[in-house]
C-alpha positions in Angstrom: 0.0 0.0 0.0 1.6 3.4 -1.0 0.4 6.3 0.7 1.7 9.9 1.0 4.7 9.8 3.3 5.6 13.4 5.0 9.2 13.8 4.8 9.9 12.7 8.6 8.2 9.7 8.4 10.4 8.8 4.8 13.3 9.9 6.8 12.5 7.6 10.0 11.8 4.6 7.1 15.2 5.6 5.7 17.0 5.5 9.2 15.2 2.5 10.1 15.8 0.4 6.9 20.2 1.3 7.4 19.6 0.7 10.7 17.9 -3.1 10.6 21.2 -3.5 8.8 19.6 -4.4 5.1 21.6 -4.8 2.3 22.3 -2.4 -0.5 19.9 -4.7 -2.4 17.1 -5.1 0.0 17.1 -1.2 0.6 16.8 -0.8 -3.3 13.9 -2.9 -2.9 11.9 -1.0 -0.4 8.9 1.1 -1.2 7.2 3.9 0.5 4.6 2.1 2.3 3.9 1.4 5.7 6.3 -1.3 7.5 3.0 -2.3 9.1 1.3 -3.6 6.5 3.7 -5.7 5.4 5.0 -8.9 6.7 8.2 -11.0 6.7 11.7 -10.8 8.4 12.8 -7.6 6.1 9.4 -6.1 7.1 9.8 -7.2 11.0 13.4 -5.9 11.0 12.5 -2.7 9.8 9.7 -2.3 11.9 11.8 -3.3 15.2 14.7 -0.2 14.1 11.7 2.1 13.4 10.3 1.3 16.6 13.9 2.0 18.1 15.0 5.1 16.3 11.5 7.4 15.6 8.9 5.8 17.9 6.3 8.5 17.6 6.1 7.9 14.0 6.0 3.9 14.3 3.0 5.0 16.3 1.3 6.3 13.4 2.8 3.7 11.6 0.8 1.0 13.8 -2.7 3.1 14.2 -2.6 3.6 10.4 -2.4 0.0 9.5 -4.7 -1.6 12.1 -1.9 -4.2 12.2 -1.6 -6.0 15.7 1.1 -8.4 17.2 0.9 -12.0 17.1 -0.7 -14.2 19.5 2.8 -15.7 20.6 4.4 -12.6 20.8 1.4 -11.9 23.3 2.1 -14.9 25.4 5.6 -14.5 25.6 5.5 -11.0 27.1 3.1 -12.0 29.6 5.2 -14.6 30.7 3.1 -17.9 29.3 5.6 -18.9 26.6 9.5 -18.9 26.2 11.0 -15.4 25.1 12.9 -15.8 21.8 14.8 -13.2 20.1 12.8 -12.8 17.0 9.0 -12.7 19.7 11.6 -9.9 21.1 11.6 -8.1 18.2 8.2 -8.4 17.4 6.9 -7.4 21.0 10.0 -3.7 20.6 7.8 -3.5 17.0 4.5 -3.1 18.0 5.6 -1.6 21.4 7.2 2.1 20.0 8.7 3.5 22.7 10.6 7.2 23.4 13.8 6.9 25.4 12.2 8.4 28.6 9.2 5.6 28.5 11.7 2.8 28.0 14.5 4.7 30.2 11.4 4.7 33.3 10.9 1.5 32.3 13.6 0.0 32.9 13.9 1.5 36.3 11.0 0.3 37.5 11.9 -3.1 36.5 15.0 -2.8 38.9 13.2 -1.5 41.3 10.6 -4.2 41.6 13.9 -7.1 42.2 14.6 -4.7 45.3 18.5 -3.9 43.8 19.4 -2.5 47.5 18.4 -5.2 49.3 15.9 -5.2 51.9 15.8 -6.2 55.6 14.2 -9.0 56.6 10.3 -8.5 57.8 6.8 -9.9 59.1 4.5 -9.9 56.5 0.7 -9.1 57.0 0.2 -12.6 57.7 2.9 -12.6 60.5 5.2 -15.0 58.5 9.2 -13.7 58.7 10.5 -12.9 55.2 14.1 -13.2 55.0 16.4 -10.2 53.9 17.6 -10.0 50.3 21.1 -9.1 49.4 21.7 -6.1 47.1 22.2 -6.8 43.3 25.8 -4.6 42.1 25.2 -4.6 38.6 21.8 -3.5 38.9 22.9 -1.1 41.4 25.1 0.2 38.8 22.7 0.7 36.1 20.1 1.9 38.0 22.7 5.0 39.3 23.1 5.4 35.2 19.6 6.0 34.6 18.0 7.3 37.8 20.3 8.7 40.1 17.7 9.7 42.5 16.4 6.5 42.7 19.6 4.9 43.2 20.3 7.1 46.2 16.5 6.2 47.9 18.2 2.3 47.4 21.4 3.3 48.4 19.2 3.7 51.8 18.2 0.3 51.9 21.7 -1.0 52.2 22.9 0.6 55.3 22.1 -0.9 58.2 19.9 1.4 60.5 22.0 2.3 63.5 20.5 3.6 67.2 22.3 6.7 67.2 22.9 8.0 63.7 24.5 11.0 64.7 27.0 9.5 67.6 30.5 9.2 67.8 32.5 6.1 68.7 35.8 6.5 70.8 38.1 6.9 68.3 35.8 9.5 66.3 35.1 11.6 69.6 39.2 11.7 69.8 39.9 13.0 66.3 37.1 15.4 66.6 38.5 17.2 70.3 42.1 16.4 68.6 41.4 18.2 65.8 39.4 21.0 68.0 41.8 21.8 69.8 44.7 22.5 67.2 42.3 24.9 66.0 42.0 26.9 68.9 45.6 26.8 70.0 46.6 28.3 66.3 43.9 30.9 67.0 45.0 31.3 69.5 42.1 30.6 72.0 42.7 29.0 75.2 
């Protein structure tokens, strides 16, 4: 189906199609139609890159061509079926997202396997659930693409303490240690 293209949506097609990595030959071969309507790896490829690079006009893309993802593509992102790479690429395809949505995402994904860790607690029902032990590498990427949140997780990690804001021994020491070379170079008594 050809329909009039505005020139951002032919550039988006254009970016998509280098980036699903087509050939010279399969670019040739493209048309100006809707990657929507058509079907087949070429068509799936490009549809996953558009979906990637311009997702506001895979949007339109998808409402214009009524097309919907498949039914194992479905069950795979809820869990029913094994995830494969290509039910990946379908699900990215007809799920367009801008960097922010898939950017918040992805953080709340982390944050629902508790990255931090968490202390060990009675549940409503009075049965003991057992700490968890923090996750690095999530840690990591989650102080990549939310730093706020990472520091409200960084929170989680610390043990609470029953003083916060006392000194040990050998703190109170250094502290009237270092007091008092103050005032004797001030000269204070």
């Amino acid at each position: 189906m050809t329909f009039n293209m505005t020139p951002e949506q032919i550039q988006a097609l254009w970016t998509a199609a280098q980036e699903a990595g087509l050939s010279a030959e399969q670019i040739r071969g493209l048309s100006i139609s809707n990657p929507y309507s058509q079907r087949g790896a070429t068509a799936q490829r490009i549809q996953s890159a558009l979906a990637r690079t311009a997702p506001a006009i895979a949007q339109q893309f998808l409402a214009e061509s009524g097309a919907e993802m498949s039914l194992q593509a479905k069950a795979a992102q809820m869990g029913l079926t094994e995830m494969t790479n290509d039910l990946q690429a379908e699900i990215e395809a007809f799920s367009p997202k801008t960097p922010d949505q898939a950017r918040f995402d992805r953080v709340q994904e982390i944050l629902a396997q508790a990255p931090g860790g968490r202390a060990g607690y009675y549940n409503e029902a009075g049965d003991y659930v057992p700490p968890t032990e923090s996750n690095a590498t999530l840690m990591m990427e989650l102080s990549a693409l939310d730093p706020e949140a990472y520091q409200r997780e960084e929170l989680h990690r610390k043990p609470p303490t029953a003083n916060p804001g006392a000194l040990n021994e050998e703190g109170a020491a250094f502290v009237n240690a270092r007091l008092a070379s103050m005032n004797a170079s001030q000269g204070v008594g």
